[in-house]
C-alpha positions, 0 to 999 in steps of 0.5 A: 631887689624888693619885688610884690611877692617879698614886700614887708607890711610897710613895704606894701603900704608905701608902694599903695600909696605911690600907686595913688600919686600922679606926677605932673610933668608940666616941663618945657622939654620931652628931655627933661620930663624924661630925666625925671620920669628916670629920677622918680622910678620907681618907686613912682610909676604914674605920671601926668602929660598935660598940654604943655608938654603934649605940644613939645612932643608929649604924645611920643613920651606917653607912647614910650612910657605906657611900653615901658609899664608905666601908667600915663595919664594923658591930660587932653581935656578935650572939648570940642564937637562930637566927632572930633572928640570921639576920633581924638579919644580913639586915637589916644586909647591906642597910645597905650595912655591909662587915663584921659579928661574931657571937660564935663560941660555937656553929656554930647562931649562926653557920650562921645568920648565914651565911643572914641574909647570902644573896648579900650582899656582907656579910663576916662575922666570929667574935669569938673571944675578946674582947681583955679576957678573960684566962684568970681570966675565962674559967674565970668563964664555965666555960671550962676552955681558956687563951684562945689554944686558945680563940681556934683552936677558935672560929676552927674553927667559923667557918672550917667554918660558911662565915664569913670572918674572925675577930676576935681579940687580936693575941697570937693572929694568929700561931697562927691563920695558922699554922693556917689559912693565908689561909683567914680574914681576921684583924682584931685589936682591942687593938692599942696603939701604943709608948708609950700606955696598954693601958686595958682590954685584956689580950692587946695588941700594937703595930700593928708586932707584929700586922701581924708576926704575921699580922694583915690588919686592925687596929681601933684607937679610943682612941689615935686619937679620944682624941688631941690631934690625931686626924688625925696620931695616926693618920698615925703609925699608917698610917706604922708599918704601912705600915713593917711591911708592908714588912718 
């Protein structure tokens, strides 16, 4: 058994670079998102709950997993008034959850979470922009801004409300860490490997391109938990970041 104290160099490079990939498991059943939790461990250790699986009984699997060592990330994208958020937050940080979102429209919703989360470990991070969004639709919500200035003025408001990362596409890692160096943990969802289908992402990348442009962690769902072969869908992912971290 390859344990961290016996890792080659390249051993070392790919277990980094698994370490950098959220699966999503966007499944219908807590059943099945076990069965591939169970497919892909190890080497994948991080995995995403979202509101899908939250509602068919995700809460429970995020407290199994964190007791079993796995980091989850439980993606709640809160909103709501300040109380409400704040006590949900203190709620999740007892799961054992490794990250949280809440949406970054106003420095309230955020300053409150960071309450909810006391001493916690619980990492929490601002959704800017969802990666769906393109200027069209933003103007629908009122916003006059392109979706990159969007994605720095929000990345603001969390970076001063004490957050520790944002979500955003990987169009817009490489504005955010020119912006704001290493002082917020960048994950990007809609990140498509070569070759697959963007489905209804709009502001997409590789795995390669984000990793290049800044990107810490990348979540990655479909082209992974919709493959034939869902453990070496995501062994050629982990190899194409592991390859870009080296470069």
């Amino acid at each position: 058994m390859t344990t961290p104290e016996n890792l080659g160099p390249g051993d070392a490079a790919r277990a980094d670079a698994a370490g950098r990939l959220f699966v999503a498991l966007d499944l219908a059943s807590v059943d099945a998102a076990r069965a591939l939790v169970e497919q892909l461990s190890p080497p994948i250790t991080s995995f995403k709950i979202g509101l899908e699986l939250i509602y068919a009984g995700g809460i429970d699997l995020a407290r199994e997993l964190a007791a079993g060592g796995h980091e989850v990330f439980l993606d709640a994208k809160l909103l709501d008034i300040g109380n409400t958020v704040e006590r949900a937050t203190d709620q999740i940080a007892g799961l054992g959850a490794r990250y949280l979102t809440i949406h970054a429209t106003d420095t309230k919703t955020l300053t409150a979470a960071v309450r909810g989360r006391g001493a916690s470990p619980l990492r929490l991070l601002g959704v800017t922009v969802m990666t769906n969004l393109d200027f069209r639709d933003l103007s629908e919500q009122g916003v006059t801004r392109p979706p990159r200035e969007m994605v720095l003025h929000r990345a603001r408001l969390a970076l001063d409300a004490g957050l520790d990362g944002v979500i955003a596409s990987p169009q817009e890692a490489g504005a955010l860490r020119e912006t704001f160096g290493t002082s917020l943990e960048i994950v990007t969802p809609g990140v498509r490997p070569a070759g697959t289908q963007a489905g209804d992402q709009s502001r997409t990348a590789t795995p390669t391109d984000a990793i290049a442009a800044g990107a810490d962690k990348l979540v990655i769902g479909r082209p992974i938990t919709a493959a034939d072969d869902p453990p070496a869908a995501a062994g050629k992912i982990i190899d194409e970041i592991a390859l870009a971290l080296a470069r």
